[in-house]
PDB file of N, CA, C, O and CB in Angstrom:
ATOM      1  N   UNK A   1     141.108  31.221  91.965  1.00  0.00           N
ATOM      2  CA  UNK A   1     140.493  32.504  91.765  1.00  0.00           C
ATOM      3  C   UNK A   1     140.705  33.331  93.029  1.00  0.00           C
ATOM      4  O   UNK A   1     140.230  33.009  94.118  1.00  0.00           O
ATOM      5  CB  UNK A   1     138.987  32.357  91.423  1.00  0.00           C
ATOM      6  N   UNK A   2     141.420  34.373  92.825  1.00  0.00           N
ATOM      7  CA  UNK A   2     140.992  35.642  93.944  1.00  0.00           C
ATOM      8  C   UNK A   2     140.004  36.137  94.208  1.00  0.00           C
ATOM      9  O   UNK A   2     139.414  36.477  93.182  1.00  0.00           O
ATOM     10  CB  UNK A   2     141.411  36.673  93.832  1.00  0.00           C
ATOM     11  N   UNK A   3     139.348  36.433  95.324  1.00  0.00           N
ATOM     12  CA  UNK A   3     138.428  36.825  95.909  1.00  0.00           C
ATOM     13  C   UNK A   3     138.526  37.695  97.140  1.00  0.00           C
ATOM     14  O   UNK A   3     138.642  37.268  98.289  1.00  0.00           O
ATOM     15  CB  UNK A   3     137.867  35.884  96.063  1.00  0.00           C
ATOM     16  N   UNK A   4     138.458  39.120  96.728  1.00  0.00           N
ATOM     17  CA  UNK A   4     138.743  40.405  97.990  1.00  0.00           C
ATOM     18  C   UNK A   4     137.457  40.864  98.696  1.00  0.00           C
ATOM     19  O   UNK A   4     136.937  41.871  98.216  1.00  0.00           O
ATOM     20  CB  UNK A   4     139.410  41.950  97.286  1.00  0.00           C
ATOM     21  N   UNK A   5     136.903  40.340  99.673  1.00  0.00           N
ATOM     22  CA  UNK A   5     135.874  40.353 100.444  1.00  0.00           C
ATOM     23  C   UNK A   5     136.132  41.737 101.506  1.00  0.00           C
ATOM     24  O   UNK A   5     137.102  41.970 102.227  1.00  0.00           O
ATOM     25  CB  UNK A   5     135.766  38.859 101.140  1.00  0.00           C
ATOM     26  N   UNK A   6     135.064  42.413 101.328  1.00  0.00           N
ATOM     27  CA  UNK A   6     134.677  43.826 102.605  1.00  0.00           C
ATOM     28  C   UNK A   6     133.972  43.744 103.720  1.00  0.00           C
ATOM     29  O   UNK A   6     132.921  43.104 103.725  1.00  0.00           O
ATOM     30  CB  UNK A   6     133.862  44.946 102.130  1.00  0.00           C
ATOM     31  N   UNK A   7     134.351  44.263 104.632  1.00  0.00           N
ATOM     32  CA  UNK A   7     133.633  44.042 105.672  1.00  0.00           C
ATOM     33  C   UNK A   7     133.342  42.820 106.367  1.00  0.00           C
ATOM     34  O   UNK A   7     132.253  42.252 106.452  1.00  0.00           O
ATOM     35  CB  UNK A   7     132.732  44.464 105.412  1.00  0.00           C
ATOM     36  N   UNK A   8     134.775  42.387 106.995  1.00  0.00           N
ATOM     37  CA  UNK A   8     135.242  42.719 107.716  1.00  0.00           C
ATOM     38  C   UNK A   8     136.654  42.879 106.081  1.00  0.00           C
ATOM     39  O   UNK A   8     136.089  42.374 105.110  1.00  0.00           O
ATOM     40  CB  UNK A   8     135.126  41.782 109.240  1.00  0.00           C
ATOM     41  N   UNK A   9     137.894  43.312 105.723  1.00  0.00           N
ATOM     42  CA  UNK A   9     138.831  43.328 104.368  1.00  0.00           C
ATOM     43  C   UNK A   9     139.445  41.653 104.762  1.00  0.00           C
ATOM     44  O   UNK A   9     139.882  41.306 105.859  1.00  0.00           O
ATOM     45  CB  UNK A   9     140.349  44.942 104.305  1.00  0.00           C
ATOM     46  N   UNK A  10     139.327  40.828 103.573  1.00  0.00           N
ATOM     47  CA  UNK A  10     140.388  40.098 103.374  1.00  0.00           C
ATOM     48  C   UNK A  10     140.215  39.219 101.980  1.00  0.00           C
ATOM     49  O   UNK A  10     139.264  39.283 101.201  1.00  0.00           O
ATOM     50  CB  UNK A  10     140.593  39.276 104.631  1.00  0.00           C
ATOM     51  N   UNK A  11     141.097  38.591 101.902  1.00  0.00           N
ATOM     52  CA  UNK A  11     141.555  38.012 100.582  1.00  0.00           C
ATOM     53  C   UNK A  11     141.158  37.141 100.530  1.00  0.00           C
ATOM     54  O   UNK A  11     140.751  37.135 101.692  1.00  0.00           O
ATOM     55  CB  UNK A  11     142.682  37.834 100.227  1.00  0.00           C
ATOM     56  N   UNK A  12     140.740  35.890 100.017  1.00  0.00           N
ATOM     57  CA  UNK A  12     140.502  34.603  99.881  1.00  0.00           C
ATOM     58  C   UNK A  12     141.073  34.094  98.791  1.00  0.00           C
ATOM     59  O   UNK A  12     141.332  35.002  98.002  1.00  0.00           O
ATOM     60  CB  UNK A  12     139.282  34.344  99.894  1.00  0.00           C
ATOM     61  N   UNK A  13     141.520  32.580  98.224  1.00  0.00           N
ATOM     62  CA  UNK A  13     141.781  32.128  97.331  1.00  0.00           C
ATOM     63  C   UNK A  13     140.933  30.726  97.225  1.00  0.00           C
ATOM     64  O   UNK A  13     141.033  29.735  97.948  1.00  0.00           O
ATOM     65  CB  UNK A  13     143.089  32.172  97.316  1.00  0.00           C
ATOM     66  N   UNK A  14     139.948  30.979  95.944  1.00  0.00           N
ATOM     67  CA  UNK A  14     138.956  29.374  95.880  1.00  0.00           C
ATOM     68  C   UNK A  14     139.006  29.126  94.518  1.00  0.00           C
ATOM     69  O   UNK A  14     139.466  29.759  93.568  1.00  0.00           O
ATOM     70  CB  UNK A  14     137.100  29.385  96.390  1.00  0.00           C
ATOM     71  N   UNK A  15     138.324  27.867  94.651  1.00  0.00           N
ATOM     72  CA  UNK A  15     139.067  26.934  93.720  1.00  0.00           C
ATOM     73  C   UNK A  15     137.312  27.768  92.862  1.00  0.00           C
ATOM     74  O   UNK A  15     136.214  28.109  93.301  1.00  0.00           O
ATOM     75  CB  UNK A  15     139.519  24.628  94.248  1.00  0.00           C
ATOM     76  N   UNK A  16     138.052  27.756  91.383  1.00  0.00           N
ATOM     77  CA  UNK A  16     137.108  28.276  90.380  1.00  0.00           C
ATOM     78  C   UNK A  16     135.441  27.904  90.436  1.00  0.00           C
ATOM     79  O   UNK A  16     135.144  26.806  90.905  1.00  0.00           O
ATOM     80  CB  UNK A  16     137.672  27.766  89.070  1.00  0.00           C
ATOM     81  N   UNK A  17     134.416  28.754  89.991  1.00  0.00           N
ATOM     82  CA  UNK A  17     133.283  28.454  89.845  1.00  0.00           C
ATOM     83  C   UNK A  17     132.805  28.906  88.762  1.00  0.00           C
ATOM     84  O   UNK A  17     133.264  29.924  88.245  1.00  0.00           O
ATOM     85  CB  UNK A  17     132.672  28.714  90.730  1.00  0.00           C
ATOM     86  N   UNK A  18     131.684  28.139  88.184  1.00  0.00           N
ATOM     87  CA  UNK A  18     131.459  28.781  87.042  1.00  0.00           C
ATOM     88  C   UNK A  18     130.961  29.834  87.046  1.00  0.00           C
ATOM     89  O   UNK A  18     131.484  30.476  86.135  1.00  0.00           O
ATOM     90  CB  UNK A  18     130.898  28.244  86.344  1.00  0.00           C
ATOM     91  N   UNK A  19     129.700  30.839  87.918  1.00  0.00           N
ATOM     92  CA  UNK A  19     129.527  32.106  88.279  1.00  0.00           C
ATOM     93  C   UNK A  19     129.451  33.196  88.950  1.00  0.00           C
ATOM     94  O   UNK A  19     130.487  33.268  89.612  1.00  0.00           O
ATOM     95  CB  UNK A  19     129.203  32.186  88.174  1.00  0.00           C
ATOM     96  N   UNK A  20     128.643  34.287  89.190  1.00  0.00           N
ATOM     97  CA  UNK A  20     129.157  34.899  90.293  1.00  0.00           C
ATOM     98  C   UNK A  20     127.916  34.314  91.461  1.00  0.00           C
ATOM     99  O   UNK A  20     127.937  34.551  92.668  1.00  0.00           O
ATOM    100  CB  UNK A  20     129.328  36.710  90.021  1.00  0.00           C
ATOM    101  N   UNK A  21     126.981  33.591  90.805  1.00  0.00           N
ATOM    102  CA  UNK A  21     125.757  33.224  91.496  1.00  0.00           C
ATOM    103  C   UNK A  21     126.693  32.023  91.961  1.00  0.00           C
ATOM    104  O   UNK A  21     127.268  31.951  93.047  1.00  0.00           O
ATOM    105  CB  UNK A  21     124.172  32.957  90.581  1.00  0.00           C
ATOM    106  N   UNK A  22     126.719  31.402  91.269  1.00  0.00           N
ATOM    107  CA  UNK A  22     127.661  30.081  92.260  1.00  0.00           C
ATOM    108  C   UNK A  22     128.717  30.490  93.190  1.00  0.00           C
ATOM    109  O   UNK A  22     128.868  29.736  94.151  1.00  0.00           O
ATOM    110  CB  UNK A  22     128.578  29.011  91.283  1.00  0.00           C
ATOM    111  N   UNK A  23     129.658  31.754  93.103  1.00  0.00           N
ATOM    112  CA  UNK A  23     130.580  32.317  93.832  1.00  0.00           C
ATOM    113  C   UNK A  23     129.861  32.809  95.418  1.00  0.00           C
ATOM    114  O   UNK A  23     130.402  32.517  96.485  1.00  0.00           O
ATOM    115  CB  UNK A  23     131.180  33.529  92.889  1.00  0.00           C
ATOM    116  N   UNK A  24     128.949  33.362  95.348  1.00  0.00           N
ATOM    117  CA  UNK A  24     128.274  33.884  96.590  1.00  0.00           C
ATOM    118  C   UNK A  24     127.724  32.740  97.193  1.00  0.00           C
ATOM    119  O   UNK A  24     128.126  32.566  98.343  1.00  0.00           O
ATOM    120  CB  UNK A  24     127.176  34.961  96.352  1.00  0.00           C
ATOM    121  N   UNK A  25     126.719  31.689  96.659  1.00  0.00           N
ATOM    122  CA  UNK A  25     126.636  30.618  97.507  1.00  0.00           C
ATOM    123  C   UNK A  25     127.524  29.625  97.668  1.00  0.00           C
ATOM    124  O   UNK A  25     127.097  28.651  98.288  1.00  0.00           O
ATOM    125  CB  UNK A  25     125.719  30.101  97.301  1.00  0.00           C
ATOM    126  N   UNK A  26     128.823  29.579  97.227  1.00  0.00           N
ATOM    127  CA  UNK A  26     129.860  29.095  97.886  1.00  0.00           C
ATOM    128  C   UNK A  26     130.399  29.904  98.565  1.00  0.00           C
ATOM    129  O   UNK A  26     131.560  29.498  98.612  1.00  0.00           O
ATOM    130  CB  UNK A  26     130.660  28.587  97.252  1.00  0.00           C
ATOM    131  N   UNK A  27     130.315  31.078  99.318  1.00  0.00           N
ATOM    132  CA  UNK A  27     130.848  32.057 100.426  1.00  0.00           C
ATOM    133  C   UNK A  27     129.544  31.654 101.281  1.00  0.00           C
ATOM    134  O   UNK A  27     129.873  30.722 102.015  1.00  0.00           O
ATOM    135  CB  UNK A  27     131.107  33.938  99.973  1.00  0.00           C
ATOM    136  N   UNK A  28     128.686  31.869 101.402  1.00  0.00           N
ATOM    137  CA  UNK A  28     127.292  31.731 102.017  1.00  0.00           C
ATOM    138  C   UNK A  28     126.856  33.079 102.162  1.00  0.00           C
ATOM    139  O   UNK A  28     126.594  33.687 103.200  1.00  0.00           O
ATOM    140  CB  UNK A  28     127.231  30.961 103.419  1.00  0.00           C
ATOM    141  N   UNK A  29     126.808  33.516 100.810  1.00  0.00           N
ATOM    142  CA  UNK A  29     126.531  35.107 100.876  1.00  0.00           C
ATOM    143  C   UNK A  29     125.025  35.186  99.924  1.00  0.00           C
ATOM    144  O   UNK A  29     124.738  34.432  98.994  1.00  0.00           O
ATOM    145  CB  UNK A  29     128.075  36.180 100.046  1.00  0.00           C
ATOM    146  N   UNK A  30     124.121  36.421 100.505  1.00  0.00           N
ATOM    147  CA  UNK A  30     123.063  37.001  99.923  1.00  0.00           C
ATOM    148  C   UNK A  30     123.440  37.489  98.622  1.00  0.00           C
ATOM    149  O   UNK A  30     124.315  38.338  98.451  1.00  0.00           O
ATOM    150  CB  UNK A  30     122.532  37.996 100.725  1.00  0.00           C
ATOM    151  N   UNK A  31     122.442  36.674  97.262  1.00  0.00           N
ATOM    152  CA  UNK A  31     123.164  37.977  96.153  1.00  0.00           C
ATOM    153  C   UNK A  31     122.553  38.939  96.223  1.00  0.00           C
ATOM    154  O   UNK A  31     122.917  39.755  95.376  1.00  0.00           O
ATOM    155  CB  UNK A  31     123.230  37.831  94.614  1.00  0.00           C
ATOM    156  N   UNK A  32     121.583  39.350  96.980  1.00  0.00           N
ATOM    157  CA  UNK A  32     120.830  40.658  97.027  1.00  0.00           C
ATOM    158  C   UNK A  32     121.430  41.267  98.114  1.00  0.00           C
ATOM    159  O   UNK A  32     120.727  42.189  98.527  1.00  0.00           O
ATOM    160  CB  UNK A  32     119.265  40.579  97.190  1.00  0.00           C
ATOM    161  N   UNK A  33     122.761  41.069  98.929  1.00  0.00           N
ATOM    162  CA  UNK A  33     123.155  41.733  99.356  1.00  0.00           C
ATOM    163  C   UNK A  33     124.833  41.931  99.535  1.00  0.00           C
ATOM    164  O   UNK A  33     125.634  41.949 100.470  1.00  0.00           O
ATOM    165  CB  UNK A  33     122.451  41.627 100.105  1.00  0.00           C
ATOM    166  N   UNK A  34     124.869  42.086  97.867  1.00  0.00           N
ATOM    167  CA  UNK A  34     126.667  42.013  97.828  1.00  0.00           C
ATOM    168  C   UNK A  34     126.722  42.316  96.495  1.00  0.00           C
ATOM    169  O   UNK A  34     126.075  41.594  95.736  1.00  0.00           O
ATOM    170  CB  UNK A  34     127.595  40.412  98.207  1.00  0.00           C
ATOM    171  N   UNK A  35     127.186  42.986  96.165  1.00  0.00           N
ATOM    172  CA  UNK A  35     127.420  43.810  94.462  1.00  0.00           C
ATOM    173  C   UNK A  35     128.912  43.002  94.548  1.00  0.00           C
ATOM    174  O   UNK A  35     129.601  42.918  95.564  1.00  0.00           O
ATOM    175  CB  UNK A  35     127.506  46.207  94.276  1.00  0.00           C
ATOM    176  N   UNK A  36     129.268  42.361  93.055  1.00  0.00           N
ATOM    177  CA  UNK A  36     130.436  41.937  93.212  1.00  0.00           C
ATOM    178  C   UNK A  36     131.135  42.772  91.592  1.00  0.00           C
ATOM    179  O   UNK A  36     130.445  42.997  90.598  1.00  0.00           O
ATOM    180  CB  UNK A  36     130.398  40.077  93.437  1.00  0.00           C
ATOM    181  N   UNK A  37     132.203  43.007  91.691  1.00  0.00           N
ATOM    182  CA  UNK A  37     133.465  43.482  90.520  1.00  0.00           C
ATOM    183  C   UNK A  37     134.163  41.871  90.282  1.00  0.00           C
ATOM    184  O   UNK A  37     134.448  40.852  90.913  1.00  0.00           O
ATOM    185  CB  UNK A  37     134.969  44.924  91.361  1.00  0.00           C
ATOM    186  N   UNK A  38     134.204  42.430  88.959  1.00  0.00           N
ATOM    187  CA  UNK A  38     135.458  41.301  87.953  1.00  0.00           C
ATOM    188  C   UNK A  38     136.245  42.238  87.411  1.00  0.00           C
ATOM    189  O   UNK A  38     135.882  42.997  86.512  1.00  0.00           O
ATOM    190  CB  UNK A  38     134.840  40.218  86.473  1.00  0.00           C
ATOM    191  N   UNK A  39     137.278  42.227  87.899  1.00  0.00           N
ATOM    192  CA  UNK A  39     138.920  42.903  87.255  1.00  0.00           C
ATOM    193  C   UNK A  39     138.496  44.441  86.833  1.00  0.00           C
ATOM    194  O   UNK A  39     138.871  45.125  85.880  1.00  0.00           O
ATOM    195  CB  UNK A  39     139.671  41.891  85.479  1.00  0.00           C
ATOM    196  N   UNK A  40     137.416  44.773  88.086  1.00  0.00           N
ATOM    197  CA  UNK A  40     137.247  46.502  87.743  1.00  0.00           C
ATOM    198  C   UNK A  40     135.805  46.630  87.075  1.00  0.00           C
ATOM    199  O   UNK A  40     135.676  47.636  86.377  1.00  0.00           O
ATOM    200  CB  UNK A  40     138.577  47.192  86.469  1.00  0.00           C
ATOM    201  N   UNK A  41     134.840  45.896  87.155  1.00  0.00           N
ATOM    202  CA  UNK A  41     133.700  45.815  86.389  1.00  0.00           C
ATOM    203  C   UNK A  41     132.832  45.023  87.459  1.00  0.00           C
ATOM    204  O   UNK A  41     133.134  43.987  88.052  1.00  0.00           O
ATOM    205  CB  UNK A  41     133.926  45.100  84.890  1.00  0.00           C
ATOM    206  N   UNK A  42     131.475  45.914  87.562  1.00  0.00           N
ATOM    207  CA  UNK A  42     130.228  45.344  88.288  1.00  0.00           C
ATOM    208  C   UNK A  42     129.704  44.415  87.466  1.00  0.00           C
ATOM    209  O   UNK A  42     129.450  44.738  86.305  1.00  0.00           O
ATOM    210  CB  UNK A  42     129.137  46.342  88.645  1.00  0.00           C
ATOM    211  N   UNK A  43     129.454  43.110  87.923  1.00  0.00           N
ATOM    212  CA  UNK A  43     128.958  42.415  86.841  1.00  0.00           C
ATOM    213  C   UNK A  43     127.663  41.769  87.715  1.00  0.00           C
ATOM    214  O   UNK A  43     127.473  41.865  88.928  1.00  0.00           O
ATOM    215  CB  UNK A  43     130.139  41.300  86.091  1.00  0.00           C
ATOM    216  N   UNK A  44     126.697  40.966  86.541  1.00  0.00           N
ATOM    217  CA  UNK A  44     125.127  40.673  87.095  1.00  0.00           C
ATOM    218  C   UNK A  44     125.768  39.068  87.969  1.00  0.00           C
ATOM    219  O   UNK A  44     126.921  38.648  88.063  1.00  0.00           O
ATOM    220  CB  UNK A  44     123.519  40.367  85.360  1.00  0.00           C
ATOM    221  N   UNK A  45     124.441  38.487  88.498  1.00  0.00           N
ATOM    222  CA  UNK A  45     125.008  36.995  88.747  1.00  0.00           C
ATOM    223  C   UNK A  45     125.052  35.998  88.068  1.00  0.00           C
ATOM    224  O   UNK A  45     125.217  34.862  88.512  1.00  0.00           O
ATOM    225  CB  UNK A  45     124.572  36.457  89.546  1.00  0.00           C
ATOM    226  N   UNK A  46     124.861  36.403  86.519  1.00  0.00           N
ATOM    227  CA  UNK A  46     124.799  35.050  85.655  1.00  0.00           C
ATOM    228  C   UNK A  46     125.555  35.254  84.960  1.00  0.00           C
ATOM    229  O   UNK A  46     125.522  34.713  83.855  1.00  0.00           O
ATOM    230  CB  UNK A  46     123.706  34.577  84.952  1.00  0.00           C
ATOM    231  N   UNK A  47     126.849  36.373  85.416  1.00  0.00           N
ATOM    232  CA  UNK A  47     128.080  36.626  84.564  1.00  0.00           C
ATOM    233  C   UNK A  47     128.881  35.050  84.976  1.00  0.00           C
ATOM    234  O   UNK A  47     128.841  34.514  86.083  1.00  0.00           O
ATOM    235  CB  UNK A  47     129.068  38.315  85.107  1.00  0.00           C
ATOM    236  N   UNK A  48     129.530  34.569  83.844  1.00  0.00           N
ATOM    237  CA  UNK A  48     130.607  33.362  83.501  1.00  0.00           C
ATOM    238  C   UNK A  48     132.036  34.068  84.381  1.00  0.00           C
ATOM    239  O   UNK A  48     132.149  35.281  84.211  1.00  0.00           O
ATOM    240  CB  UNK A  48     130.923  33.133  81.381  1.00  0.00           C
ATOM    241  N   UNK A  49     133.041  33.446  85.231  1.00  0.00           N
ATOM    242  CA  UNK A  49     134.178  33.845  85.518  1.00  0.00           C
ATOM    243  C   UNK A  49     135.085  32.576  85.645  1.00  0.00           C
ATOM    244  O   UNK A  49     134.941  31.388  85.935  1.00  0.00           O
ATOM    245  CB  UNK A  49     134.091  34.689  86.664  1.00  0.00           C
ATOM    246  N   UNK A  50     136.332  33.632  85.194  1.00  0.00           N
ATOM    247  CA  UNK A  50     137.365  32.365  85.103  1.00  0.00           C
ATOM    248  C   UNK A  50     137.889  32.328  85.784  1.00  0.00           C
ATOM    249  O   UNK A  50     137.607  33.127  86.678  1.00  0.00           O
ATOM    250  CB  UNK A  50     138.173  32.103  84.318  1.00  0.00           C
ATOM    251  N   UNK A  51     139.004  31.488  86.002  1.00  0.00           N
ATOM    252  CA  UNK A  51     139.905  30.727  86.866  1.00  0.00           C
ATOM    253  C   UNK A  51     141.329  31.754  87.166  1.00  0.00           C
ATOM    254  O   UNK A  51     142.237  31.668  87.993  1.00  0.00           O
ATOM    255  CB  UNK A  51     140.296  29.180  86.023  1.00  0.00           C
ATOM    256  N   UNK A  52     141.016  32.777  86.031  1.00  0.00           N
ATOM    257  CA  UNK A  52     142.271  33.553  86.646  1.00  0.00           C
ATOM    258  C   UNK A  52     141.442  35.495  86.570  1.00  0.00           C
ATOM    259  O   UNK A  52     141.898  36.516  86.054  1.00  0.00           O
ATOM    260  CB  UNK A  52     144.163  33.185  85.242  1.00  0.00           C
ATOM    261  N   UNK A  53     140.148  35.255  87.325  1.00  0.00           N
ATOM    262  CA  UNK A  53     139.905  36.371  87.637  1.00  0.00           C
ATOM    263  C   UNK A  53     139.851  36.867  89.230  1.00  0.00           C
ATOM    264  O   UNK A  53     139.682  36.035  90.122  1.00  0.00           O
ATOM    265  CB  UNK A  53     138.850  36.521  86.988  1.00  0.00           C
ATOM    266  N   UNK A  54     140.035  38.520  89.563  1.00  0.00           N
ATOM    267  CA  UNK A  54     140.312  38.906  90.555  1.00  0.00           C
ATOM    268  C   UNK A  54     138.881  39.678  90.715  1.00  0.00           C
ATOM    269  O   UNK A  54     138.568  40.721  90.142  1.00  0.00           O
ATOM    270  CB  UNK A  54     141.653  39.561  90.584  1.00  0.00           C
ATOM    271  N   UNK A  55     138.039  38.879  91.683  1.00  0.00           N
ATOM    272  CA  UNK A  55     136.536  39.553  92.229  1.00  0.00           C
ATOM    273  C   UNK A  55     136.442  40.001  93.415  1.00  0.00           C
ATOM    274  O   UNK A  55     136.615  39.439  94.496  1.00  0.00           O
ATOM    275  CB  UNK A  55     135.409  38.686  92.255  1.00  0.00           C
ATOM    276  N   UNK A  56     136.137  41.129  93.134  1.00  0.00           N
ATOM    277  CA  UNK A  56     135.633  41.824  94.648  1.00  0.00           C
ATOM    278  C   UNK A  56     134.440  41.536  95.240  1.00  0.00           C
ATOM    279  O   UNK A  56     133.548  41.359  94.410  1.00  0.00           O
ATOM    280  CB  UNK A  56     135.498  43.252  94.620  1.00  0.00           C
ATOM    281  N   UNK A  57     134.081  41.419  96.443  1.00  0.00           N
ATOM    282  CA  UNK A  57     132.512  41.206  96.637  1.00  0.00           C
ATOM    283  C   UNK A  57     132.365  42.429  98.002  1.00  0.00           C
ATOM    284  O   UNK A  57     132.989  42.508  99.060  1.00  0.00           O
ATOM    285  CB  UNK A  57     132.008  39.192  97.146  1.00  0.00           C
ATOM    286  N   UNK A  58     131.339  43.225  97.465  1.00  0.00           N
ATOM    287  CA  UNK A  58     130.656  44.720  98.867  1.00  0.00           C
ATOM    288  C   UNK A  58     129.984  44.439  98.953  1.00  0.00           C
ATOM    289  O   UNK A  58     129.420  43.593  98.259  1.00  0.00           O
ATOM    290  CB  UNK A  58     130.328  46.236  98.919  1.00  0.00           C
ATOM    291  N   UNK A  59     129.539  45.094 100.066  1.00  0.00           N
ATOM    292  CA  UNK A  59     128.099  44.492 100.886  1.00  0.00           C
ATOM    293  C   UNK A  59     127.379  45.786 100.366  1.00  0.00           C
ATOM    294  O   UNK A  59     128.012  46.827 100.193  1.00  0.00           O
ATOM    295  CB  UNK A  59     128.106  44.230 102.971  1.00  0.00           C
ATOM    296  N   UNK A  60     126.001  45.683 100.118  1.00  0.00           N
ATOM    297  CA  UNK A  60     125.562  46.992  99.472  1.00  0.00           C
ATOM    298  C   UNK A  60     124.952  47.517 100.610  1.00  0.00           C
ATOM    299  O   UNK A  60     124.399  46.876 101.503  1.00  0.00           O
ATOM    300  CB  UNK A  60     124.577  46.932  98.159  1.00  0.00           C
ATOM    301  N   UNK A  61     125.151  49.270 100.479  1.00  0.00           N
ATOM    302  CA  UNK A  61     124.678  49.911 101.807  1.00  0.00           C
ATOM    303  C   UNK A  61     123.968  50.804 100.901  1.00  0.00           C
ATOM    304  O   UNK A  61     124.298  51.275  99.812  1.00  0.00           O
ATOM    305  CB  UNK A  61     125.823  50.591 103.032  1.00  0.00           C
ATOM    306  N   UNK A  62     122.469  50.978 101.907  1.00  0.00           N
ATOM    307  CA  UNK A  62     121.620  51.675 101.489  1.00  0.00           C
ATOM    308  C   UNK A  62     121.238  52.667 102.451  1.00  0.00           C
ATOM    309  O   UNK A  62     121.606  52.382 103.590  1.00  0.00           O
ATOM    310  CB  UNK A  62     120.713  50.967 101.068  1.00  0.00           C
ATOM    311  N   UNK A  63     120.396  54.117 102.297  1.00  0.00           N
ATOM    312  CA  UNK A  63     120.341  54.953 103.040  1.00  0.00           C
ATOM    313  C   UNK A  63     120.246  55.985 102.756  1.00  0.00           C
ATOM    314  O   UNK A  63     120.526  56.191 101.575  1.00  0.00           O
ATOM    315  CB  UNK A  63     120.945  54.920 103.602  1.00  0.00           C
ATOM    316  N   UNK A  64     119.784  57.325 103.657  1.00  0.00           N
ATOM    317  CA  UNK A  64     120.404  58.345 103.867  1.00  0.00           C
ATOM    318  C   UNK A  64     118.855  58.847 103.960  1.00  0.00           C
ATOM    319  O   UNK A  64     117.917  58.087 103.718  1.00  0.00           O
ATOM    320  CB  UNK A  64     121.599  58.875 102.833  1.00  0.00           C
ATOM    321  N   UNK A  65     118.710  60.060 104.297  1.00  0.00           N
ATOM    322  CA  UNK A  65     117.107  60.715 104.356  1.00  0.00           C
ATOM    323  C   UNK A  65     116.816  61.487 103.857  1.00  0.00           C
ATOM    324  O   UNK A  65     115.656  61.886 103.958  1.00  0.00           O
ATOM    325  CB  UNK A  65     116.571  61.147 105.269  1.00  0.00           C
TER     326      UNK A  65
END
């Protein structure tokens, strides 16, 4: 599975998981602090992904006054 991580940009390639909740704690990432895309689509963390999908993971920024 591809995996295009922000901040700091790079690519990763890992071996499949069954979700996006399992995807972030195999990065050692907050899911409350990373909105992730499947092939162009925000999806929740109990979305299913396959073995030949391309996920983005952002760090969510909040703000402004």
């Amino acid at each position: 599975m591809k995996v295009l991580l922000r901040n700091p940009r790079r690519e990763l390639d890992v071996s499949p998981v069954p979700s996006v909740d399992r995807l972030l704690e195999s990065l050692d990432l907050d899911r409350d602090a990373h909105l992730v895309i499947r092939n162009g689509t925000l999806v929740p963390g109990d979305a299913r992904l396959a073995p030949d999908d391309v996920v983005e993971v952002r760090p969510v920024i909040s703000g402004g006054s």
